[in-house]
Backbone as CSV, one residue per row, in Angstrom:
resi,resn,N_x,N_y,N_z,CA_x,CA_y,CA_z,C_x,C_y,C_z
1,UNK,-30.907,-6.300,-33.355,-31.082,-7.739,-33.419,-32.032,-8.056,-34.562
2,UNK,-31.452,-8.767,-35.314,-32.239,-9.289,-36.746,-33.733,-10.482,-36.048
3,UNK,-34.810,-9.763,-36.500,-35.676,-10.897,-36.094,-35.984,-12.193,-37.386
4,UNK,-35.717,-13.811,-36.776,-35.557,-14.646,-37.967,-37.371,-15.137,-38.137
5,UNK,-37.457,-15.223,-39.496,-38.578,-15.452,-40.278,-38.555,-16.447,-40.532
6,UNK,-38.858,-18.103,-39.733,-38.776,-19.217,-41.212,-39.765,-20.055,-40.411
7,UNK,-40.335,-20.692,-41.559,-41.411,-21.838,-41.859,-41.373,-22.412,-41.228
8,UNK,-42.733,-22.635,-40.190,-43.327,-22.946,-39.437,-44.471,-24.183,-40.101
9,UNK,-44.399,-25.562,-39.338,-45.845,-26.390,-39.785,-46.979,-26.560,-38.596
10,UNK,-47.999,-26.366,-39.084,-48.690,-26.209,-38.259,-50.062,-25.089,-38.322
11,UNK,-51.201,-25.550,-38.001,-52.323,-24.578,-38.277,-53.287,-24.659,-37.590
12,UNK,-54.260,-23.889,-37.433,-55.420,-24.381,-36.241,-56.144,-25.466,-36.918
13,UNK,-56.363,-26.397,-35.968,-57.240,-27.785,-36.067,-56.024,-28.924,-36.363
14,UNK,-54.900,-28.891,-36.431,-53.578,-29.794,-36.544,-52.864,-30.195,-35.277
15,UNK,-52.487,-31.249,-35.249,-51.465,-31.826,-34.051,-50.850,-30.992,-33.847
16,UNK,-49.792,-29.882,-34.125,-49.158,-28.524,-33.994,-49.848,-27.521,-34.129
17,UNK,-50.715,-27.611,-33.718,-52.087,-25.981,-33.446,-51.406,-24.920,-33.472
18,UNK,-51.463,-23.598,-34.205,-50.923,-22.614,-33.699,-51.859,-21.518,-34.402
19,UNK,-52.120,-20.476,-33.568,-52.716,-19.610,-34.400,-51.755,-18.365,-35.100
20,UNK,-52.357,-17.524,-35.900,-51.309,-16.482,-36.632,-52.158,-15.615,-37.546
21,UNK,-51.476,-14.764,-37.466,-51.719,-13.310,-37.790,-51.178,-13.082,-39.583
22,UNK,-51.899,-11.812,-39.834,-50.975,-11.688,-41.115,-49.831,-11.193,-40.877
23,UNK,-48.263,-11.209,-41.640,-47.067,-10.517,-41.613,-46.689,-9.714,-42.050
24,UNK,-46.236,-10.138,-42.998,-46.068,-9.359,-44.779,-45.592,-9.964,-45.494
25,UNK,-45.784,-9.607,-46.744,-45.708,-10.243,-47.634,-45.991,-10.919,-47.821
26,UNK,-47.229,-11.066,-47.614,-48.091,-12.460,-48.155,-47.866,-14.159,-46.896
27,UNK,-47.201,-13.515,-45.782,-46.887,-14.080,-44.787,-47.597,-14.024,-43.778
28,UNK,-47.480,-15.160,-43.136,-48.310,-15.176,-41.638,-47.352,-15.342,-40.295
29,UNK,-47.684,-14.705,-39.234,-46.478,-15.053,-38.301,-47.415,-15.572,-36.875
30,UNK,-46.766,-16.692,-36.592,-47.602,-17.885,-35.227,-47.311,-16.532,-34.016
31,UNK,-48.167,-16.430,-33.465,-48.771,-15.630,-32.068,-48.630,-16.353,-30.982
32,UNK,-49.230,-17.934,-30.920,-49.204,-18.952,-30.201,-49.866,-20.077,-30.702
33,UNK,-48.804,-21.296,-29.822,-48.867,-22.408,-30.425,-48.472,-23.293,-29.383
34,UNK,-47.809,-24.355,-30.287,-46.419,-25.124,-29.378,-45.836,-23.963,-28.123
35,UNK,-45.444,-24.726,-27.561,-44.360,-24.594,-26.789,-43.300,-25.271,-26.090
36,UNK,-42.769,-25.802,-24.840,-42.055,-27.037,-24.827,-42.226,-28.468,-24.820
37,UNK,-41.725,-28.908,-25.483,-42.332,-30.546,-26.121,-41.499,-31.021,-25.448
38,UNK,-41.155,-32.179,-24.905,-40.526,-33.472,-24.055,-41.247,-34.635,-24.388
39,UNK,-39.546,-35.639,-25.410,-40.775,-36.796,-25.491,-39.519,-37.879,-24.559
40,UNK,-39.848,-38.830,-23.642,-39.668,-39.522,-22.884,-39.362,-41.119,-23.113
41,UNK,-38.849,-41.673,-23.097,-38.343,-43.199,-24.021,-38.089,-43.962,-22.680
42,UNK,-38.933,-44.761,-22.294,-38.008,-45.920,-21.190,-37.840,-46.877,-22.004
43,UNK,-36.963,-47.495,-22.012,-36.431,-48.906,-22.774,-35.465,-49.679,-21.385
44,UNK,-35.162,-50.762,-22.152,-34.447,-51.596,-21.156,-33.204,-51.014,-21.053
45,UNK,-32.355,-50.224,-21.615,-31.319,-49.752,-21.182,-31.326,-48.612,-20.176
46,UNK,-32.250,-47.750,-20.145,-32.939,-46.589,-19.301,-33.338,-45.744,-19.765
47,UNK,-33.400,-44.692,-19.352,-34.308,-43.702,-20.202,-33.613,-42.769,-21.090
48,UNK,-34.653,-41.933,-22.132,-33.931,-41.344,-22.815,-34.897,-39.612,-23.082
49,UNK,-34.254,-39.588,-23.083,-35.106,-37.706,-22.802,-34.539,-36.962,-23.780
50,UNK,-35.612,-36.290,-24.876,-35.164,-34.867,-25.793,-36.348,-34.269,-25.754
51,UNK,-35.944,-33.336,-25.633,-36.765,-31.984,-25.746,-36.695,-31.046,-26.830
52,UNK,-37.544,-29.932,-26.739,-37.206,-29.059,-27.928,-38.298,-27.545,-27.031
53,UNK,-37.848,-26.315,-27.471,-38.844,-25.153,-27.453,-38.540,-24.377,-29.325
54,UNK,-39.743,-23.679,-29.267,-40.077,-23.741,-30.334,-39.030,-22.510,-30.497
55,UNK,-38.479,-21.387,-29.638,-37.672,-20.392,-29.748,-36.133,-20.370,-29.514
56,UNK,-36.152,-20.674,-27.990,-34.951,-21.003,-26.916,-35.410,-20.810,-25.353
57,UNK,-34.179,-21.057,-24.917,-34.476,-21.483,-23.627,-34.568,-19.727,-22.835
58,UNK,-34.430,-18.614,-23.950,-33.828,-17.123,-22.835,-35.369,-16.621,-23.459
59,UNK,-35.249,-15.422,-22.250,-36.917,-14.980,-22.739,-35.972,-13.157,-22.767
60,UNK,-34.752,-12.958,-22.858,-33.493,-12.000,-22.883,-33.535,-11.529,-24.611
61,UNK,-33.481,-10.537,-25.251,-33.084,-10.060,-26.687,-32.093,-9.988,-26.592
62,UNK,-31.494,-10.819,-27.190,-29.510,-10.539,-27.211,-28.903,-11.486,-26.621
63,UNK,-29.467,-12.471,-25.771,-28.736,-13.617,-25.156,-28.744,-14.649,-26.476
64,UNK,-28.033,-15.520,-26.567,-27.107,-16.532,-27.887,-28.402,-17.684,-27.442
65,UNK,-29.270,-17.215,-26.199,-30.167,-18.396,-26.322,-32.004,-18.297,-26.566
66,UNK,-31.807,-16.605,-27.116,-33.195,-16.252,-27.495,-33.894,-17.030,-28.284
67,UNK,-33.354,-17.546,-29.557,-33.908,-18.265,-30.746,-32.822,-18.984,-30.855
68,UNK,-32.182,-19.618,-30.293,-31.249,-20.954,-30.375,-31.849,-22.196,-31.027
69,UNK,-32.981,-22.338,-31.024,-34.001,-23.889,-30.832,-34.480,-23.373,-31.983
70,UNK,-35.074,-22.236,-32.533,-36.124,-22.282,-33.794,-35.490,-22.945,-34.809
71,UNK,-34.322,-23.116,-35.488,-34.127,-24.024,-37.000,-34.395,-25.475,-36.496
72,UNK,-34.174,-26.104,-35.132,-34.184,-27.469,-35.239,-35.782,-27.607,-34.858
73,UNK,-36.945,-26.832,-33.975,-37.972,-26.982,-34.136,-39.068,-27.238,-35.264
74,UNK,-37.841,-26.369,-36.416,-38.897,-25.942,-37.817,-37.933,-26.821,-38.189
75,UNK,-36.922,-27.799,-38.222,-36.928,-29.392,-39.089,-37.264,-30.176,-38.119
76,UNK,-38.249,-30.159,-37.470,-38.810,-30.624,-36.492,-37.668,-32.162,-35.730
77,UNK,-36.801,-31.409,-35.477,-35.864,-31.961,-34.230,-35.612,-31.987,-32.729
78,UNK,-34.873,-33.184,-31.779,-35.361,-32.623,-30.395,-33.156,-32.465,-30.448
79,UNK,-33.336,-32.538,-29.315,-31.877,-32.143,-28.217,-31.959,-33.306,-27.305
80,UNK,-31.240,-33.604,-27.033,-31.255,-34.764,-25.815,-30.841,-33.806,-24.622
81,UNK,-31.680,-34.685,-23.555,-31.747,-34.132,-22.405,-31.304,-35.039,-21.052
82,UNK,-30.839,-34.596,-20.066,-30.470,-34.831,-18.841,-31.048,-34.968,-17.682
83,UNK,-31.835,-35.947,-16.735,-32.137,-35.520,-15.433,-30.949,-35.782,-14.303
84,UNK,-29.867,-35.942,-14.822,-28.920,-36.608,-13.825,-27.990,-35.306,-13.310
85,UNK,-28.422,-35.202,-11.796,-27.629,-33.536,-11.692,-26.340,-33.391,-11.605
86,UNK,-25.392,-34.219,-11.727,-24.001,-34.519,-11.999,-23.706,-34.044,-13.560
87,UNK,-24.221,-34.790,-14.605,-24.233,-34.489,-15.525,-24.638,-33.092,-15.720
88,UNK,-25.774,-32.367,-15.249,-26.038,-31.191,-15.670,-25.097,-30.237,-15.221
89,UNK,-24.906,-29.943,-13.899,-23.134,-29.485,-13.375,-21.998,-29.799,-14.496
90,UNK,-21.659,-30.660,-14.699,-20.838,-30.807,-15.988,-20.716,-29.868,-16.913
91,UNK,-21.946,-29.935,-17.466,-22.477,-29.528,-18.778,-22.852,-27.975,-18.928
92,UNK,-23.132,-27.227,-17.609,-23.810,-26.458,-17.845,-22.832,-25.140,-18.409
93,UNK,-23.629,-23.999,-18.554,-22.485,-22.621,-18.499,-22.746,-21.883,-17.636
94,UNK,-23.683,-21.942,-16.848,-23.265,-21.514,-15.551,-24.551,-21.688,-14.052
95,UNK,-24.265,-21.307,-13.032,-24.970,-21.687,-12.062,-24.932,-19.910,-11.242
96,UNK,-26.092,-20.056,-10.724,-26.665,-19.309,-10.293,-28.102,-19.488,-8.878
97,UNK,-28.458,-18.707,-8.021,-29.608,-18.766,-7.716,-30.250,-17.453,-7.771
98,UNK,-31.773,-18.357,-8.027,-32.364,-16.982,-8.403,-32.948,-16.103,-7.425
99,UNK,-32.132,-15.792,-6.068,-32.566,-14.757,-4.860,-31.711,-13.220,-5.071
């Protein structure tokens, strides 16, 4: 599994705090920082929900959702999101419990 390298904003003492290490090449790589952001919109039509994680949603090497989220985090983008559990049934790829 190719690990991806890209530009990160953000530094200690900044609205996106993150601390980091040296890499290579003259690179630094974030240790910790961000993590899941949710920003929340009520308006008169109802609400509106996007989120973002700074990696993906799998904490798995090899699942399609390890680093799914890092290019739209680093153009600092969200995803729209769902609390309606109809919709999420819909939508999802799959269901499970975790016993």
């Amino acid at each position: 599994m190719e690990i991806k390298a890209l530009p990160v904003s953000g530094m200690p003492d900044v609205i996106t705090a993150m601390d980091l290490t040296k890499y290579k090449n003259g690179m630094y790589k974030a240790i910790s920082g961000e993590s899941y952001i949710e920003l929340i919109q009520f308006t008169k039509e109802g609400v509106k929900i996007e989120s973002i994680q700074p990696y993906g949603q799998s904490n798995k090497k090899g699942s399609k959702h390890y680093d799914d989220q890092m290019e739209m985090f680093v153009k600092h983008k969200l995803k729209p999101m769902s609390m309606d559990y109809n919709e999420l049934l819909a939508n999802n790829e799959s269901v499970y419990h975790p016993k």
